[in-house]
C-alpha positions in Angstrom: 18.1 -4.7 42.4 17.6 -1.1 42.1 14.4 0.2 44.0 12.8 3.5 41.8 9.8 5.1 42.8 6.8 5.5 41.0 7.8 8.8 39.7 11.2 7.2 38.3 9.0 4.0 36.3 6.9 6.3 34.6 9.5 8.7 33.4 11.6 5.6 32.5 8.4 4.1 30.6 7.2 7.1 28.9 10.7 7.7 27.4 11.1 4.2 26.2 7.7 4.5 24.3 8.6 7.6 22.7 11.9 6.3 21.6 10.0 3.0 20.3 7.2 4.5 18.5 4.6 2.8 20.9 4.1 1.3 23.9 6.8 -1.3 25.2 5.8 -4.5 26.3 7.4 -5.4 29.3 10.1 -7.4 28.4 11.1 -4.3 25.9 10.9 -1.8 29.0 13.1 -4.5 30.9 16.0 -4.9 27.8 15.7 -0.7 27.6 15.9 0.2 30.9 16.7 -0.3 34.4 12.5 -1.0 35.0 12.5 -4.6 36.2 8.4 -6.3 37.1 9.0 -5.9 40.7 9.2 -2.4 40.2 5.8 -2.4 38.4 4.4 -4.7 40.8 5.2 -2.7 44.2 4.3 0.6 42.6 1.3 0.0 40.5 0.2 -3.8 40.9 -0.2 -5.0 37.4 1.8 -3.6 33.9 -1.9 -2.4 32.5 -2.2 0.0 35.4 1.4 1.2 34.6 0.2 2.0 31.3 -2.8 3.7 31.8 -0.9 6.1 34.7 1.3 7.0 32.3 -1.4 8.0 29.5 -0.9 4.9 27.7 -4.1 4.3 25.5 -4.8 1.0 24.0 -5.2 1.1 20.1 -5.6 -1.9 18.0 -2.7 -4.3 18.2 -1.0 -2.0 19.9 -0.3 1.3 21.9 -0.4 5.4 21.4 1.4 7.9 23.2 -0.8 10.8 24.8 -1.4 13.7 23.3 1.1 15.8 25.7 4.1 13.6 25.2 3.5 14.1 21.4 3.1 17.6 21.2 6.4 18.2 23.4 8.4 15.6 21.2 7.2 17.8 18.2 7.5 21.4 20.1 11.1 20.8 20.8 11.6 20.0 16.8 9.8 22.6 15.7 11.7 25.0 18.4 14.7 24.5 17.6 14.7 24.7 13.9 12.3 27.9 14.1 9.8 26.1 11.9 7.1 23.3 11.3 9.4 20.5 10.7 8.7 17.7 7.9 8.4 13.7 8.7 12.3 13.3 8.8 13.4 16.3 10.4 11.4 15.7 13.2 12.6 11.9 13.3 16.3 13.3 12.7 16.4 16.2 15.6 13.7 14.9 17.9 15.1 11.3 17.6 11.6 10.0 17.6 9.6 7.9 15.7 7.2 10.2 13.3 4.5 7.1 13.1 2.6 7.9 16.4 2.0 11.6 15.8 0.9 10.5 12.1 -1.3 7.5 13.3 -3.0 10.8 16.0 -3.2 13.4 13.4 -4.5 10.9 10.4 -1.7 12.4 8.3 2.2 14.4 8.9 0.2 16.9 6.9 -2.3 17.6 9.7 0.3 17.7 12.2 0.7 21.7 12.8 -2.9 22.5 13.1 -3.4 19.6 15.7 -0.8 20.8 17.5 -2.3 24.6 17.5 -5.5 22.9 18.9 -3.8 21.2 21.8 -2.0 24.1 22.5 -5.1 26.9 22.6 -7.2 23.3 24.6 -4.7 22.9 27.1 -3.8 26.9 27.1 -0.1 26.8 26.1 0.0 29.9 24.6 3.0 31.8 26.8 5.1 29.0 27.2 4.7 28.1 23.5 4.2 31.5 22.4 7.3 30.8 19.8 6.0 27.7 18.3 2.4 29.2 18.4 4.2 31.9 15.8 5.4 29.3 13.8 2.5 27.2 13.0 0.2 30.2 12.6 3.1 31.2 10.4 3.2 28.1 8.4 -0.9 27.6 8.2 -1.1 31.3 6.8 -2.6 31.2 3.2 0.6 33.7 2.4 3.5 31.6 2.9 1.7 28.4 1.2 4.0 29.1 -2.3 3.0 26.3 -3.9 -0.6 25.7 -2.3 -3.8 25.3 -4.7 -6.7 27.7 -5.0 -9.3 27.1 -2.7 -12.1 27.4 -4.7 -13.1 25.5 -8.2 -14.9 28.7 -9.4 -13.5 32.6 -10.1 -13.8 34.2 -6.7 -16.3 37.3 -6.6 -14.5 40.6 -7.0 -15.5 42.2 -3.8 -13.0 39.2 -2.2 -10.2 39.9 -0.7 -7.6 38.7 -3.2 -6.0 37.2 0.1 -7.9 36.1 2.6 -7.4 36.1 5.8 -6.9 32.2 7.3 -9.4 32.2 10.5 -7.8 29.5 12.7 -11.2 29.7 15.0 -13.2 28.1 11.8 -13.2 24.4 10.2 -11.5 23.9 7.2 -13.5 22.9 3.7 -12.1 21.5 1.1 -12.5 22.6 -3.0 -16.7 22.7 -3.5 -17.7 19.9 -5.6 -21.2 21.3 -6.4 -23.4 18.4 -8.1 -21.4 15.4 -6.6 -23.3 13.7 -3.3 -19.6 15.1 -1.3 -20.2 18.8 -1.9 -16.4 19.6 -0.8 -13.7 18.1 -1.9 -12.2 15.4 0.9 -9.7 17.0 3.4 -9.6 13.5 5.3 -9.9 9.5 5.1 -13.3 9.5 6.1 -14.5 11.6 3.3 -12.3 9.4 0.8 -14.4 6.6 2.2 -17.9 8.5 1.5 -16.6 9.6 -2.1 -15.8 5.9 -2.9 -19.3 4.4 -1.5 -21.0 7.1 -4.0 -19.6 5.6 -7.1 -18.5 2.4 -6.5 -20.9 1.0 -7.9 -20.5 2.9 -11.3 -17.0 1.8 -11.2 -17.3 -2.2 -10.8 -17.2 -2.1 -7.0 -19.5 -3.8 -4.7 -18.6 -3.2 -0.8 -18.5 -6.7 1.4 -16.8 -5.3 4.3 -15.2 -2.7 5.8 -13.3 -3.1 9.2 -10.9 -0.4 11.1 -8.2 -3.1 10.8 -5.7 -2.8 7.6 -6.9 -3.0 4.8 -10.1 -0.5 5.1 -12.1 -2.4 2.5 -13.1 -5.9 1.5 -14.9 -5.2 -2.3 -16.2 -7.8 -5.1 -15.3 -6.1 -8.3 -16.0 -7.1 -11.7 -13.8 -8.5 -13.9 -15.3 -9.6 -17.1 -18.9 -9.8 -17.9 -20.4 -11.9 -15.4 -17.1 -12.5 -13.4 -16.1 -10.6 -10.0 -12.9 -11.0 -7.6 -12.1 -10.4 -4.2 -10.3 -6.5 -3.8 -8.7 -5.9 -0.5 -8.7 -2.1 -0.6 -7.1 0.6 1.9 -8.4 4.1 2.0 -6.0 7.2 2.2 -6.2 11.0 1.5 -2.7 10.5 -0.1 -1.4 7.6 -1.9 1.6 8.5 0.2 0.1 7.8 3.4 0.2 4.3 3.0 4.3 4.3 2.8 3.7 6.6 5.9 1.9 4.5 7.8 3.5 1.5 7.6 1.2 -0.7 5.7 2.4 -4.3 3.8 1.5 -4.3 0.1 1.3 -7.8 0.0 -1.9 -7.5 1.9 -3.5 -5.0 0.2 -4.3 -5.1 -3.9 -5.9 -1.7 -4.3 -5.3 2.4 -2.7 -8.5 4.4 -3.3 -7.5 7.8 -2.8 -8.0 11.3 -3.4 -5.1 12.8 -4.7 -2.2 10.4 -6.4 1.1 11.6 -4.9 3.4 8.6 -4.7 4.7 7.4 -8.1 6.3 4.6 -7.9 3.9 2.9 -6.1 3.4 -1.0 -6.5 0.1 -1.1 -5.6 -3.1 0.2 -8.7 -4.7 3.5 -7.4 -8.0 4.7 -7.9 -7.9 8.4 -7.7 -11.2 10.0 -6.8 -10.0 13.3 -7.8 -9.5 12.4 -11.4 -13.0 10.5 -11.5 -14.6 13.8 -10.5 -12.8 15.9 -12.8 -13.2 14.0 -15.7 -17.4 14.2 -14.8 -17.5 17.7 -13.6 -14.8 19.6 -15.6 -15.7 22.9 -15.3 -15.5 22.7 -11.8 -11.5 21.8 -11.8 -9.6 24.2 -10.1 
């Protein structure tokens, strides 16, 4: 048996979890590499102190990567191709899973501006100054062709006509004015809010909601008289379910903000139509 120090197990488990998406169990560590128990055993005692030396954080049924392997993983990517690489060019040049860093981020779309905060927290900026250029680059209002206005209503004329993107401030989304959200949702969370304020109005009544696929256990009526069960999962993007992985056999209903995936198999409640259809003058 080859001895390795503790140095060597960690490098050799960190690797295999970015190349697996997750945290290997031991017997995947053991098929993947030369790690064997014993090694675990004389250098950290038990495979949960393993993980935890090597940033390993539990999470749900199973494991996600620190914050620092992520960001180098998606560094390198974005390096290389001298820009703020999409889903499958990050899986295709960094050879990695893209699931973890969308799990973290809540979305591939939220990806470069995570990224710019762990950089600026952890104070990255020399040895990252080229990929700090890119994601300012690609978060800059200017190079966002085909991005939507920002505001539901005609800007004042003393505005800029392009405003300058402060990366120090939170982002908002469109202003809903008389809705009980008064910005549009930028996140899952307020998708979930949205949802709670007119379910009820829509033939929903909440049972249950869990952090567990799917989000949302709902009664919802039917007929007159007559409600069924709706397992429901919340997303900012129809398309984030496909992203993250989810089963459609488990789930009968997406409540979502904004309806991007098509040819889904699955109904979809968008909360963005329901809004604009009630507040019309207020559609960007």
């Amino acid at each position: 048996m080859t001895r390795m120090t503790k140095e060597q197990v960690m490098a050799a488990m960190k690797e295999c979890a970015a190349t697996l998406g997750h945290a290997p169990s031991l017997t995947e560590l053991e098929r993947s590499t030369g790690v064997v128990q014993r090694n675990i055993m004389k250098n950290f005692g038990t495979y949960g102190l393993a993980l935890k030396a090597c940033g390993l954080e539990r999470q749900g049924s199973g494991f996600m990567l620190d914050l620092r392997t992520l960001f180098l993983s998606w560094a390198e990517v974005a390096r290389s191709l001298g820009k703020v690489p999409t889903a499958v060019e990050y899986e295709t040049h960094g050879r990695r899973n893209a699931k973890p860093l969308i799990m973290r981020c809540g979305g591939w779309r939220n990806v470069p501006r995570r990224m710019l905060e762990y950089v600026r927290m952890e104070h990255l900026e020399g040895e990252w100054k080229d990929v700090l250029e890119v994601i300012v680059k690609h978060l800059d209002p200017a190079t966002q062709k085909d991005r939507r206005r920002s505001l539901s209503f005609e800007q004042p004329s003393n505005l800029p006509s392009r405003p300058m993107l402060m990366l120090d401030q939170p982002m908002y989304g469109t202003p809903l004015l008389s809705s009980p959200l008064s910005c549009a949702p930028i996140n899952e969370l307020g998708v979930v809010f949205l949802f709670g304020a007119v379910a009820r109005q829509k033939g929903f009544v909440v049972t249950r909601l869990q952090p567990e696929f799917p989000d949302c256990e709902a009664l919802r009526q039917v007929q007159p008289g007559r409600w069924q069960r709706t397992l429901i999962e919340f997303e900012h993007e129809s398309r984030n379910f496909l992203m993250h992985g989810h089963r459609v056999e488990d789930c009968d209903l997406i409540v979502c903000w904004n309806h991007n995936w098509p040819e889904c198999p699955l109904e979809v409640l968008e909360l963005k139509n329901i809004v604009w259809s009630e507040f019309p003058a207020f559609k960007p």
